[in-house]
Structures are given as structure tokens and as C-alpha cells.
C-alpha positions, -999 to +999 in steps of 0.1 A: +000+000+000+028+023+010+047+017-022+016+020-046+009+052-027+040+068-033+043+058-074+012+072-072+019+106-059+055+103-077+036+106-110+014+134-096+041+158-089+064+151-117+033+167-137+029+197-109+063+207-110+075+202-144+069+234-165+082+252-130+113+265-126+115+287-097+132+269-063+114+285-034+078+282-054+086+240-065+099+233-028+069+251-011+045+230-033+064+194-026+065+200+016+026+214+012+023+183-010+040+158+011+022+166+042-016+171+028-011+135+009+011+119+038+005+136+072+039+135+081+043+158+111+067+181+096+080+184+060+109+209+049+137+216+028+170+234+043+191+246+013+226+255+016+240+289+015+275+307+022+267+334+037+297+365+034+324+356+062+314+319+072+313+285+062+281+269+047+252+259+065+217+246+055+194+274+060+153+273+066+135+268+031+099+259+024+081+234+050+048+225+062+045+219+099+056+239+134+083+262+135+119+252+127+155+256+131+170+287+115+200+272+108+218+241+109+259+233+103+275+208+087+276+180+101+255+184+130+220+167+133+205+148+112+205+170+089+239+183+083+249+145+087+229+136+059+249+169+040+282+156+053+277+123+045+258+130+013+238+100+017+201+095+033+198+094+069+168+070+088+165+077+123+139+055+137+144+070+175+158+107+175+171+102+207+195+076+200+209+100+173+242+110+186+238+153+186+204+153+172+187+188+170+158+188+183+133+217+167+103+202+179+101+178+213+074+160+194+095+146+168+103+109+173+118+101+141+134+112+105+146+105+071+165+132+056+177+128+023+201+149+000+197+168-026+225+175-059+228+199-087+243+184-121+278+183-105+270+163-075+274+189-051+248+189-023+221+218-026+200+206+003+183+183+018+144+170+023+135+166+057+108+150+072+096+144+109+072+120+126+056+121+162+056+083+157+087+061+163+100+040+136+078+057+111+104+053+082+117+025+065+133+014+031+104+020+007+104+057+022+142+060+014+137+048-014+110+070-031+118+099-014+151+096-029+135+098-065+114+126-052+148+144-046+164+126-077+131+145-096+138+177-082+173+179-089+163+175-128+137+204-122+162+230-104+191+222-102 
């Protein structure tokens, strides 16, 4: 059921986000889009950015959900693991995630997966939270990862 739901909604947004271009507009429609179809507890996208005079962090970009972390470093969290270690990250208990940052005391557990630009360099990464342990598994990895894959081909 999960799998079938996800083709499903794969094919749905490749057709609302192809003839758009524009980053901030395509990622606020995907988290709105994740979430409505979903119900994850919180669905985001940090990009990176160098900002003038420090290194490069993944800053705030469109979500869905409670407020969030402004910022986040490389390397720290889930998130800036996932950057670091440019791979997908599922955390089926946040609290056994060695430095986890935790935005929200109502998050349980995570995926986080990365997203490139046409040299392989990571832009940003989706991030999604649940109030449920264990919420995320292998089929989520591996969808979300051609949501990302999709996205990539769209913006980057």
C-alpha cells in the first residue's frame, strides 16, 4: 500500500512541477504536497548557502508543519549529517541519534535525504519528521530519494 501510494503521488508531482522552474515556489508546493497526501508531522527543505564571512550551513527553506531551526551546520544533526555524509539518513528514534537537534520535542523520528545539482554537489536536503517512532523504513528511502532525484532535474 505504501509503495503503490507513493508511485502514485511520484507521477502526480512530476506533472505539478515540471513546466516550473523557480526553487522556493517547487519546494513550497512538494513539503505542502507531502504533508496534505502523507500527514507526516513536519516536512521541509534546508538549502545551503555561504553566507559573506562563514562557512556553509543549510538554512530554513519551504516546509509545512511547526516552526523550525533557522540554521543548521555541517555535520550536525541529522540534517547536516545527511549533508556531510551525502547520503540519506533513517532515524527510527531521535534520541538515539548522537547530537540530534531537536526543533520540535514531538518529533520521534526522521529521514533526511540529499539533494545535488548536475555536479554532485549537495544543494539541500528534504527533511521529514514524525511524532511516531519508527515511522520510516526502506520503501520511504527509497521514493523519497527519487522525489529528490526529480527535483534535482527540475532545479538544479
Amino acid at each position: 500500500m505504501k509503495r503503490e501510494h507513493y508511485a502514485s503521488f511520484l507521477s502526480d508531482l512530476a506533472l505539478l512541477i515540471q513546466d516550473e522552474h523557480d526553487e522556493i515556489s517547487v519546494l513550497a508546493n512538494v513539503a505542502a504536497a507531502l504533508k496534505e497526501s502523507f500527514g507526516f508531522f513536519w516536512v521541509g527543505f534546508y538549502l545551503v548557502k555561504e553566507k559573506e564571512g562563514s562557512a556553509p550551513q543549510l538554512y530554513l527553506g519551504p516546509f509545512q508543519g511547526p516552526t523550525a531551526c533557522y540554521r543548521i551546520a555541517y555535520g550536525r544533526g541529522v540534517c547536516g549529517s545527511a549533508w556531510k555524509q551525502r547520503q540519506t539518513l533513517v532515524v527510527p528514534d531521535v534520541e538515539e541519534f548522537p547530537g540530534h537537534i531537536a526543533c520540535s520535542s514531538l518529533s520521534r523520528s526522521e529521514i533526511v535525504v540529499p539533494i545535488y545539482n548536475k555536479s554532485f554537489e549537495v544543494v539541500g536536503v528534504l527533511d521529514i519528521d514524525s511524532t511516531e517512532l519508527g515511522t520510516f523504513d526502506d520503501i520511504d528511502r527509497q521514493y523519497l530519494e527519487q522525489l529528490c532525484q526529480l527535483l534535482s532535474k527540475n532545479l538544479y
